[in-house]
N, C-alpha and C positions, 0 to 999 in steps of 0.2 A: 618443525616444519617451517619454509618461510614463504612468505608471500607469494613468491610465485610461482611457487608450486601447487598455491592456492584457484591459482585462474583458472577459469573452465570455458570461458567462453571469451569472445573475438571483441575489442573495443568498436562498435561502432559512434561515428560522427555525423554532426547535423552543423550549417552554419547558423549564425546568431539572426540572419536572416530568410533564415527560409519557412516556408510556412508550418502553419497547423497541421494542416491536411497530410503534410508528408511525414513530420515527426509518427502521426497515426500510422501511414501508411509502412514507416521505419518500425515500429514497436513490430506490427503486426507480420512484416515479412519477416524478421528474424527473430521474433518472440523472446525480444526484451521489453524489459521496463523500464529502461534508462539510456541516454544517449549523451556521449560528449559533446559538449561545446565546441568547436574549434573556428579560431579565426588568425591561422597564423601561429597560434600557441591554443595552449586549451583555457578557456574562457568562464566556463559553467557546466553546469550540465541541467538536460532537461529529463522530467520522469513524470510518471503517471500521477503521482501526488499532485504534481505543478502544474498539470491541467483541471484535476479534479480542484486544487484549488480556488483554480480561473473561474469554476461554475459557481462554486461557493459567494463572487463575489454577481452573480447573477449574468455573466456576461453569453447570452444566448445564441453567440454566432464566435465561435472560437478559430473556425477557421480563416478568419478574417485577420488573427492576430501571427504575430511572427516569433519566433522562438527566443529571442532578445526581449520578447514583453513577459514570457512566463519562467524564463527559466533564474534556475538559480546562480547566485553568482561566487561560487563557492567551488572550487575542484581543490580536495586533502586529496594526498598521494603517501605513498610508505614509498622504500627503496626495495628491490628486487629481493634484497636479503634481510629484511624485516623480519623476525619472527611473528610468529602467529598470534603470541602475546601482543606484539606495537600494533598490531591490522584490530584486533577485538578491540582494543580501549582507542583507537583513533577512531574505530566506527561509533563505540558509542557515543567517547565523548562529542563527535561530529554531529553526532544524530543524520547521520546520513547511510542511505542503501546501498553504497560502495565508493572507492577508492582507487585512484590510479593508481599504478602501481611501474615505477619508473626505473629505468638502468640507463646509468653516463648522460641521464639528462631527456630519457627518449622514455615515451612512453607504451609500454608493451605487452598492456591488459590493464583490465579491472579486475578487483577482488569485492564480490557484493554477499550479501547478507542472505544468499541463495548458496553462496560457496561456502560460509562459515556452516552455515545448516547441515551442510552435507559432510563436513569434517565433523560438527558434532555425532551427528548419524553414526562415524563410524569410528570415532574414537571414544565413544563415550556410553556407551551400552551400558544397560543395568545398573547406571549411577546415582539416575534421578525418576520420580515419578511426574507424569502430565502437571499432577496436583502441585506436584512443588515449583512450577514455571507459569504458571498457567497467570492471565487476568483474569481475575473475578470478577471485574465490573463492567462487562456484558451491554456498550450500549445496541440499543434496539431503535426500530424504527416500524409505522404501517406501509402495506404497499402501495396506498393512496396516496402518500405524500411524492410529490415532485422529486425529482433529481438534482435538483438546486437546493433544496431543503437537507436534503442527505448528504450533499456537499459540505453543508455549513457545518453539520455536526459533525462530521469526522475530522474539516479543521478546526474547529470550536475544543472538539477534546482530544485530540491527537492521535486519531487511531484512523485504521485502514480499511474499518469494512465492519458495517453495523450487520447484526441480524434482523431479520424480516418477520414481524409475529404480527396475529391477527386472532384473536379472541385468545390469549394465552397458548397458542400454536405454533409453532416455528413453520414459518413457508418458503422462507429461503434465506438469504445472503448477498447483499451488493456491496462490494469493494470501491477504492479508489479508479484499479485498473477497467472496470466498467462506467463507469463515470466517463473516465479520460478518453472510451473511447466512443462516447456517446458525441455524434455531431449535431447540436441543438441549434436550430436556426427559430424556428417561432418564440414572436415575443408572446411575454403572460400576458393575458386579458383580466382583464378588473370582475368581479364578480360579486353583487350585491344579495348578501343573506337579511332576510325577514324574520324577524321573530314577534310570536305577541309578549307584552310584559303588563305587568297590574296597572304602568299608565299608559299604556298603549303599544305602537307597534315600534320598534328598536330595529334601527338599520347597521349593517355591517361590514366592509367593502375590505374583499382579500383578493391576492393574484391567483388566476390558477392559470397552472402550467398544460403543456399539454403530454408532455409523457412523465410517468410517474416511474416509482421506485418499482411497481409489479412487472412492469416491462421489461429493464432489465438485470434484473432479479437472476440468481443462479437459484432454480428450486432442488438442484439436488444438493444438498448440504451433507460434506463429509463430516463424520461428528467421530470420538474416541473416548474410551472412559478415561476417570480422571487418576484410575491405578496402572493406568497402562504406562511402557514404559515410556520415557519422552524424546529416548532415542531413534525409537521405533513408531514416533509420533513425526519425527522428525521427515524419517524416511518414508511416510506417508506423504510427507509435503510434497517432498522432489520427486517422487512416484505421479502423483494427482495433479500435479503441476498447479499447486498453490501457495497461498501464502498463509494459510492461517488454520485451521480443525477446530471446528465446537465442540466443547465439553459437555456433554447432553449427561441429565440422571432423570429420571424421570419422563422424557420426552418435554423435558425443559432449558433452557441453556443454563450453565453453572458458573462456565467459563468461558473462555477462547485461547490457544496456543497460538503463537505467531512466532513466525523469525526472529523478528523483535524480540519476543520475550526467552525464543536462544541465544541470541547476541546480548542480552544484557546476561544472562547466566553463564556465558561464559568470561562474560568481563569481573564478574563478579568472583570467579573461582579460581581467575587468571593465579599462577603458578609457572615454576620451575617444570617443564615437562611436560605444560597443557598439549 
């Protein structure tokens, strides 16, 4: 198969100066999570990551800022008749959620990490179980903490979407994509905790924000076993229109499936024939 038979969906554009508000406004009317750069040639691209970023560094009014402050400056492209092997090892070595994908110079879609998903789906049936793709390392978060807080940790350890626990409980789920499109304009206020200690009283001063991680929270969490298949995990994704499935055993998390961890499995298996 080659690239571009890979595309599924229409490249939209934003310029390096237009604002926040609209990139929002661009995910949201044609449900992506990524937009081209263009200024003349293509520039960058911006994505839901790159605002969730933005909050990471605590910046509480995002609309304020212009698509040249967050985005990346980075567009990999394959050629129209790339096979499907050059598109897997360009995405991962790129570490990026898709790729132009160019003919005679002109460019004539994206190939993302939602298209590879969906060719694993269905070339790859009954080859691998959930368990053998899956991350085990599960971070987690309260739904008390700020959104800024959950920012930091998803860039801190490079993942896309903590799970939500509250007394050993699974309550839900916040992504990058909830983050990005959280429009946060109040500043944190300072908040002084008192405590008594054996020499007396101990002062404390931390930010609190005003909307937390429980607000926007997905509490329906799709979850699958971890002997299921991961093709059929797969097609869960693009069914549910997500990006990731908890591996629950017990009414615990075990793991998480992401695209991410089908795009490295398939770079990893890359082959004559993939």
């Amino acid at each position: 198969m080659k690239a571009k038979e890979l595309i599924s969906g229409e490249v939209y554009m934003v310029g390096p100066n237009d604002s926040i508000a609209h990139v929002r406004n661009m995910f949201m009317k044609h449900k992506t999570t990524r937009l081209l750069v263009y200024d003349g040639k293509p520039i960058g691209v911006i994505t839901q990551k790159d605002l969730s970023d933005a909050y990471s560094a605590e910046r509480t009014n995002t609309d304020a800022l212009h698509v040249s402050d967050v985005m990346t400056r980075k567009v990999l492209s394959v050629d129209a008749d790339d096979p499907v092997v050059r598109v897997v090892k360009m995405m991962q070595l790129g570490h990026v959620s898709g790729l132009a994908v160019q003919e005679k110079g002109e460019v004539i879609g994206e190939v993302t990490k939602k298209d590879l998903v969906r060719y694993f789906a269905e070339n790859h049936k009954g080859e691998v179980q959930v368990k053998d793709l899956m991350t085990k390392d599960v971070k987690t978060i309260t739904e008390s903490h700020s959104v800024f807080h959950a920012a930091k940790i998803m860039k801190k350890h490079g993942v896309g979407r903590l799970v939500v626990m509250n007394d050993n409980k699974i309550e839900g789920i916040i992504s990058e994509g909830d983050i990005s499109m959280f429009q946060g304009k109040a500043k944190p206020t300072m908040v002084t905790f008192i405590r008594k200690t054996l020499t007396g009283l101990s002062k404390r001063s931390a930010k609190s924000y005003p909307t937390t991680v429980g607000e926007l929270m997905h509490e329906n969490v799709i979850s699958v076993r971890e002997d299921a298949d991961a093709a059929q995990a797969a097609r869960m994704m693009l069914d549910k229109k997500v990006g990731s499935i908890l591996v629950v055993e017990n009414n615990a998390p075990k793991g998480i499936i992401s695209k991410s961890d089908i795009v490295n499995h398939l770079a990893s298996c890359v082959k004559e024939g993939l």
